[in-house]
ROLUM-432164 format. One record per atom (N, C-alpha, C): residue in one letter; x, y negated, z. Coordinates in steps of 0.001 Angstrom, whole numbers, plus 500000, padded with zeros to 6 digits. Atoms other than C-alpha are relative to their C-alpha. Example, Ala and Ser with C-alpha at 12.3 -4.5 7.8 and 13.67 -1.06 7.14 Angstrom:
BEGIN
A500890501190500000;A512300504500507800;A500900498800500000;S499180501190499940;S513670501060507140;S499230498910500730;
This chain:
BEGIN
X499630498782499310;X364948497788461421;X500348499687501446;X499855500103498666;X365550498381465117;X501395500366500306;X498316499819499360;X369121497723466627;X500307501638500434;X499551498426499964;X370975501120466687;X500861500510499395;X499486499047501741;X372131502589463247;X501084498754499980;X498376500838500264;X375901501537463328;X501116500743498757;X499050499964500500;X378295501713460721;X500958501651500386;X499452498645499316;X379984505758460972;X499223501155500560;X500878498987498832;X377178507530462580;X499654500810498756;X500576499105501215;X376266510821460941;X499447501053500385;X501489498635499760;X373761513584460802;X500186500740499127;X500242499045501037;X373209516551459283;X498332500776499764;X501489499263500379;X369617518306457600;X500318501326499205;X500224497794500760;X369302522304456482;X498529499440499427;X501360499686499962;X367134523441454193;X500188500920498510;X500064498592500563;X366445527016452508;X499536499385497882;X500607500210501734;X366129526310448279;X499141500818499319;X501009499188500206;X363130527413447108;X500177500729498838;X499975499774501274;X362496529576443738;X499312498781499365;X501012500420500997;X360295527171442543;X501218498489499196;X499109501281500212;X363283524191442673;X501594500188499400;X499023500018501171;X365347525367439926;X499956499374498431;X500056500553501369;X366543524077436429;X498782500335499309;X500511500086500834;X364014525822434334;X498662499565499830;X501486500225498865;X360769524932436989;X500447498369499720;X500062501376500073;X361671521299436622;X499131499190499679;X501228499711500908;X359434520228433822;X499303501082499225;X500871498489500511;X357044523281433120;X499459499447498657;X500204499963501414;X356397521500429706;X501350499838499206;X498498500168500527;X360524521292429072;X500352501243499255;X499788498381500543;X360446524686426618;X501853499831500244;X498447500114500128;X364501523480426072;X500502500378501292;X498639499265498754;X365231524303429687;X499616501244500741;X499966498619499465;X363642527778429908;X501283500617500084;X498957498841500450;X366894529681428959;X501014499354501016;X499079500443498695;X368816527777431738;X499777500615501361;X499968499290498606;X369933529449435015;X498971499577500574;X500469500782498812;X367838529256437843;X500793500025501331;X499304500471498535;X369802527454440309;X499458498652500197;X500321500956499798;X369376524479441976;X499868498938499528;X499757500903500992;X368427521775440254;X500156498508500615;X499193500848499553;X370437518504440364;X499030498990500879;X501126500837499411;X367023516491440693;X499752500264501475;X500400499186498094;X366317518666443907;X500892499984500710;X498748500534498705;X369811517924445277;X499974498558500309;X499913501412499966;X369643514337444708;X498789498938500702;X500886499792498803;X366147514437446505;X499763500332501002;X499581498976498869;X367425516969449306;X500960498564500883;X499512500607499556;X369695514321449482;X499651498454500727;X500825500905499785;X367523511113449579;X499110500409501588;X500765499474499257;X365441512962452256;X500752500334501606;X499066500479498859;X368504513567454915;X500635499047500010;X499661501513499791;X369468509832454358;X498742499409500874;X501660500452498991;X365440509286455576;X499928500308501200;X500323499571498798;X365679511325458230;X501454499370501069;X499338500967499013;X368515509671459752;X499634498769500449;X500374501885500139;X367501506094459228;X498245499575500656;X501684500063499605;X363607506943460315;X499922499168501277;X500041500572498954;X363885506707463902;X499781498342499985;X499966501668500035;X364942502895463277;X499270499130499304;X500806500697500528;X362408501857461359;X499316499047500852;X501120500593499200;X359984499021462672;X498684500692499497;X501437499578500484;X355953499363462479;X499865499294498332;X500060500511500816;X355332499335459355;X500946499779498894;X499075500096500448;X358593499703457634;X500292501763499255;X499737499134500823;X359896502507455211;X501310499823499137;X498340500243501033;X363077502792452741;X499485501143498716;X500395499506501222;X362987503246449218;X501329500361499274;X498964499998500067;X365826504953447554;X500726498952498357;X499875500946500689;X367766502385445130;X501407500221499051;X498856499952500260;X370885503483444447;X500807501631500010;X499284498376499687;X373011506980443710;X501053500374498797;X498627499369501120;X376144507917442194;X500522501112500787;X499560498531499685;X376745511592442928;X500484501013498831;X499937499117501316;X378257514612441326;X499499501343500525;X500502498737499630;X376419518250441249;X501493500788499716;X498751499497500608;X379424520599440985;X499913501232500309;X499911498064500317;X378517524254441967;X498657500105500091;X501604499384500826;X375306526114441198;X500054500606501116;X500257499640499237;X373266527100443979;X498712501516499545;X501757499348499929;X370454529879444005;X499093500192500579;X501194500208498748;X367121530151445617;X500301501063501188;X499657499170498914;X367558531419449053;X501279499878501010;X499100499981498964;X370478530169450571;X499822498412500152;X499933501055499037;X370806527132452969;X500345499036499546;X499124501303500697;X371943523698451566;X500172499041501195;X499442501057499231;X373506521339454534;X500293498791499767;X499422500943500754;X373719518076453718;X500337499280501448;X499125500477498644;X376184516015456107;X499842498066499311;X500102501615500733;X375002511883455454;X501149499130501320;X499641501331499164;X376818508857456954;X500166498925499977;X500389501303500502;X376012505033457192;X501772499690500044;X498925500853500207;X378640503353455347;X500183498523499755;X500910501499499938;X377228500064454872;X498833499230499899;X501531500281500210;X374350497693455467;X500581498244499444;X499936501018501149;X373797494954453008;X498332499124499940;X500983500830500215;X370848492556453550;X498734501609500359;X501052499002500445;X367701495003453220;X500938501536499404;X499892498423500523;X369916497900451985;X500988500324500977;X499182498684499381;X371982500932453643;X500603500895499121;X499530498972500880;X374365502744451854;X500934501472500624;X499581499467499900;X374944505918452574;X501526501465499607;X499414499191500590;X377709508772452031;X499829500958500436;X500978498882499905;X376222511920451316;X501088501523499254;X498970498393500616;X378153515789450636;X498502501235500975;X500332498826499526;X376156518989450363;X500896501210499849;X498696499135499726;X377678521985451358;X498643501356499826;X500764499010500244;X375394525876450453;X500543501490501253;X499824498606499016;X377273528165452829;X501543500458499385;X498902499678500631;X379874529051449967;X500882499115499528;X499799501479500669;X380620525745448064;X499488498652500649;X500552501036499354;X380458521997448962;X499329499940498482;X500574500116500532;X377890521539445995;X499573498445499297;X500471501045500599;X377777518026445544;X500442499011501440;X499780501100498669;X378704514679447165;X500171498715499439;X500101501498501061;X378903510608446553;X499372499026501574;X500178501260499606;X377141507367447637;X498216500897499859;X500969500153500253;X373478507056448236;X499818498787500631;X501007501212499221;X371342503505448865;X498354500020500163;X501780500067499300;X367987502843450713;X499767499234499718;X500634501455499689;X366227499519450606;X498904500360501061;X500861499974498803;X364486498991453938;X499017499040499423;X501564500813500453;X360575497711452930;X499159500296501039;X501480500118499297;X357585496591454492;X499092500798498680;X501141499260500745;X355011499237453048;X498982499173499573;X501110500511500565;X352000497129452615;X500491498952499207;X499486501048500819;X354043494386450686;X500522500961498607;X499154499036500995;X355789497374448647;X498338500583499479;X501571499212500498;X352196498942448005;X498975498644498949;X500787500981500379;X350561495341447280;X501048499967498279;X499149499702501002;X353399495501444628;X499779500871498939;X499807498814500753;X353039498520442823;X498091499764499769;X501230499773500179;X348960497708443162;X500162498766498171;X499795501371500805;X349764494205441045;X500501500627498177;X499045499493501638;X351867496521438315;X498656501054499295;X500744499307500722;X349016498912438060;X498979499662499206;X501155500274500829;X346106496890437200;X500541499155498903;X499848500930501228;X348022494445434970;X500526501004498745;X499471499059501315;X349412497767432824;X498892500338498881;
């Protein structure tokens, strides 16, 4: 990564929750979670969340570099519905060899919705790709 991203620094990302990124839309072959609300679903916060950890940390990437997420202990705690705003407020709390751990709280407008730890691992893409090529053909 490129000198910069210090310890404290923090950002924030919006972004409108779709209908489609609720509990019962999750897995469309999950019959067990038709009859569940549609609100936001935890997967889609915990991705919402992964996604304003990226967008902070991008800029500093080198050529050729990317972050994979590795790590997450969060809790969902109020129910959102499609159509209103989700804020998520990240900030680097430590860097550890190849990883970044962030601390991550979303907030909907009404409720803070969720909050915790998230980690990155900073990768070279074509080494991370040569990787995942090695797992596919030997499966």
């Amino acid at each position: 990564m490129k000198p910069g991203l210090s310890i404290g620094d923090r950002a924030t990302f919006s972004r409108v929750v779709r209908p489609e990124e609720v509990v019962p839309l999750l897995f469309p072959d999950a019959r067990v979670m038709d009859p569940m609300p549609h609100v936001f679903a935890s997967a889609y916060m915990i991705g919402l969340f992964e996604w304003a950890c990226v967008e902070q940390i991008a800029p500093f990437y080198e050529e050729g570099e990317g972050s994979l997420g590795t790590g997450f202990e969060m809790t969902h705690v109020a129910p959102t519905p499609p159509g209103l705003t989700v804020t998520v407020e990240t900030e680097i709390e430590s860097f550890d060899g190849k990883f970044v751990w962030f601390k991550v709280r979303g907030h909907d407008g009404a409720d803070v919705i969720g909050e915790g730890r998230h980690q990155r691992a900073v990768v070279q893409w074509d080494r991370f790709k040569a990787r995942v090529e090695r797992k596919r053909v030997s499966a």
